[in-house]
N, C-alpha and C positions, 0 to 999 in steps of 0.2 A: 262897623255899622252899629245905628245906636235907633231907637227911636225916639221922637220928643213931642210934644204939643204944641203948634205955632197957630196962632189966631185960631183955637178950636180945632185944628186940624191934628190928624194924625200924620206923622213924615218920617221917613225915612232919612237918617242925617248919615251921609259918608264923607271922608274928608273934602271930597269935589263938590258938594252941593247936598240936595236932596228930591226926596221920589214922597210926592204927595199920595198916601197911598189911596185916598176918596176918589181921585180923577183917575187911576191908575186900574181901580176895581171896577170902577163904572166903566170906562172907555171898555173893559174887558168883557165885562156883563151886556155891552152892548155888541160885541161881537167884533171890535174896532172900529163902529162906525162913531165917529167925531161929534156928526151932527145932532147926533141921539146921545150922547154920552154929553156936549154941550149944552142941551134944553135943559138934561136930566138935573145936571150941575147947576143952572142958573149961570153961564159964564159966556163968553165968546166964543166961537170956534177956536180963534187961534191961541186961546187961554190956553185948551185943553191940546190942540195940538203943540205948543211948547214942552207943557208936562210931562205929554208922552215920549218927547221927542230927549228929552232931559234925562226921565228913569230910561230909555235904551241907551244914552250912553254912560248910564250908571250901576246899570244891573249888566246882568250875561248876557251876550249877542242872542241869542236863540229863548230869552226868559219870553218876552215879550210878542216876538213874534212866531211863533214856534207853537207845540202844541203849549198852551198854557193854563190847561188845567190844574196843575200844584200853584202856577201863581197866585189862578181868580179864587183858588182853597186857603190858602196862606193868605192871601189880602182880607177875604171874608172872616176867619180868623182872626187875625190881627183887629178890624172894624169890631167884631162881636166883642174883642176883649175893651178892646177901647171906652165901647158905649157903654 
């Protein structure tokens, strides 16, 4: 895993794809609700349900849905270095 910058974005690059980590911290922050993690974005629902649907089958079964407090610390991390 690597990270890179794609149209402004910060991602997550693994050799399958990657994990936007902006839609990935918000959907988080929002408690997994979609709709709220979608306004927050500026995007479609189904934008952001892709994304998320994309980083669980690219991170650990249990990252995402699980408790995920080291993720939404590690994403928030990662966003503070970024900016």
């Amino acid at each position: 895993m690597r990270t890179a910058n794609i149209n402004d974005r910060l991602v997550l690059v693994y050799d399958d794809g990657v994990v936007d980590v902006e839609t990935l911290r918000v959907y988080l922050a929002e408690e997994h609700g979609l709709r709220m993690a979608a306004d927050r974005l500026h995007v479609a629902r189904n934008t952001v349900t892709y994304r998320v649907k994309r980083a669980e089958e690219l991170l650990p079964a249990t990252t995402i849905t699980g408790s995920s407090l080291e993720l939404r610390l590690a994403l928030e991390i990662a966003q503070t270095l970024y900016d």
